[in-house]
C-alpha positions in Angstrom: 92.9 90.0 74.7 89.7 88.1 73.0 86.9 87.4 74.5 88.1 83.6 74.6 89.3 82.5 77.8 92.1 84.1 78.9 94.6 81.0 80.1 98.5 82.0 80.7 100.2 78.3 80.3 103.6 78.0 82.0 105.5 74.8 80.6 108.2 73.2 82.1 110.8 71.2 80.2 109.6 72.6 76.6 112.4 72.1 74.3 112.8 75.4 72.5 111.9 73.0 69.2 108.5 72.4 70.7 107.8 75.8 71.4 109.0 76.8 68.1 106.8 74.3 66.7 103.9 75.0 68.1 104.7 78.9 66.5 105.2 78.0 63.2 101.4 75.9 63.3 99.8 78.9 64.3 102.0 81.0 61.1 100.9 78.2 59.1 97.0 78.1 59.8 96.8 82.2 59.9 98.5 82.5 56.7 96.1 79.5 55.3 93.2 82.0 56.8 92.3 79.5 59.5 91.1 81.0 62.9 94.7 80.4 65.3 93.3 80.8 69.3 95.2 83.3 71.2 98.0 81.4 72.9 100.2 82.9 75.9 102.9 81.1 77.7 106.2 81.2 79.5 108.5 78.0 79.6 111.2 77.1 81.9 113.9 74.5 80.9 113.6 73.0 85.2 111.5 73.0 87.3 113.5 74.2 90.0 113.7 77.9 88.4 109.6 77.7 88.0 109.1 76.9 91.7 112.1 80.1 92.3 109.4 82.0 90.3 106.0 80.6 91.3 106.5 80.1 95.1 103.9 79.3 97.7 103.6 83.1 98.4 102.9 84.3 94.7 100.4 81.6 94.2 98.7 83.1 97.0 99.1 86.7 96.0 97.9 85.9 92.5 95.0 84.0 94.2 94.2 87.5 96.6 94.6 89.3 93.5 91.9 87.2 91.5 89.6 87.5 94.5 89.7 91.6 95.2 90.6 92.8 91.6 93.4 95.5 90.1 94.7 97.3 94.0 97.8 99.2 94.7 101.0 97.2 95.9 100.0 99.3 99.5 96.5 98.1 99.0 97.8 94.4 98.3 100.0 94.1 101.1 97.8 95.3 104.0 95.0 92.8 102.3 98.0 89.7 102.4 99.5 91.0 105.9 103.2 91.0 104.3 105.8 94.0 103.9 105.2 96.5 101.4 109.0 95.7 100.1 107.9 92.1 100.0 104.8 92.2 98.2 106.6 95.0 95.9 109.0 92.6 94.5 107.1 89.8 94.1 104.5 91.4 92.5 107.5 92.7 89.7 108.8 88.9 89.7 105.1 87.8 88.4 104.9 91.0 85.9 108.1 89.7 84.1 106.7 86.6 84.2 102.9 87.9 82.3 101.0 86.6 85.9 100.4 90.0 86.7 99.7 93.3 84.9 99.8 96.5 86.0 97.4 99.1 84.5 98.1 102.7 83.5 96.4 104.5 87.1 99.7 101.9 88.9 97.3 99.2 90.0 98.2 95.6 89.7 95.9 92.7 88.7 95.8 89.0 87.5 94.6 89.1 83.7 93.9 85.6 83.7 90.9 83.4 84.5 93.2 80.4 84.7 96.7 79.7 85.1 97.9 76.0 83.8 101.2 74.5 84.5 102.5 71.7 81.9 105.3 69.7 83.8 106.7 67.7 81.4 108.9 64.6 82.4 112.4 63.8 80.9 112.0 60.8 78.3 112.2 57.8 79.6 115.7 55.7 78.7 114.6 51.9 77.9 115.7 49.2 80.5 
């Protein structure tokens, strides 16, 4: 990554138009030799799957892992009190989802210095 800051944006209700959109500015501007900032994001179509895959107990291990830097999943679960197993598949739910990394030596971390969550609501119908 750049030495910009390092934000992972997780959308909700992105249409995959607006995502595609938003791709084909940055192709435009690099290929017009305009500087494009790094973007990194996941979308989900509902919110419900997003709360299935951010829960209470992720936000918290992502928050422990901000705080104490790259640890084992061993290290990790004795520092959050939870089950290895627990901790073990949560922390491959959040790598899937780019909230967690894990490094070459097997040690997990949070690349990010902020994580932003875009909920977007439905359109409005007109009364």
């Amino acid at each position: 990554m750049t030495a910009s800051r390092k934000v992972l944006n997780v959308k909700v209700g992105e249409t995959l138009q607006q995502a595609g959109r938003r791709a084909a500015d940055a192709m435009r501007a690099a290929a017009a030799g305009r500087s494009v900032a790094p973007y990194f994001g996941v979308s989900f179509m509902e919110v419900g799957p997003m709360l299935a895959t951010f829960t209470p107990k992720r936000w918290e291990l992502i928050a422990a892992l901000r705080e104490i830097g790259p640890v084992t999943v061993a290290d990790l679960a004795r520092h959050l009190g939870r089950h290895y197993k627990n901790v073990h598949a949560d922390v491959q739910q959040l790598i899937e989802w780019m909230a967690v990394e894990r490094g070459d030596d097997g040690r997990v971390s949070v690349p990010w210095e902020e994580i932003v969550v875009d909920l977007r609501l439905p359109e409005r119908v007109a009364a």
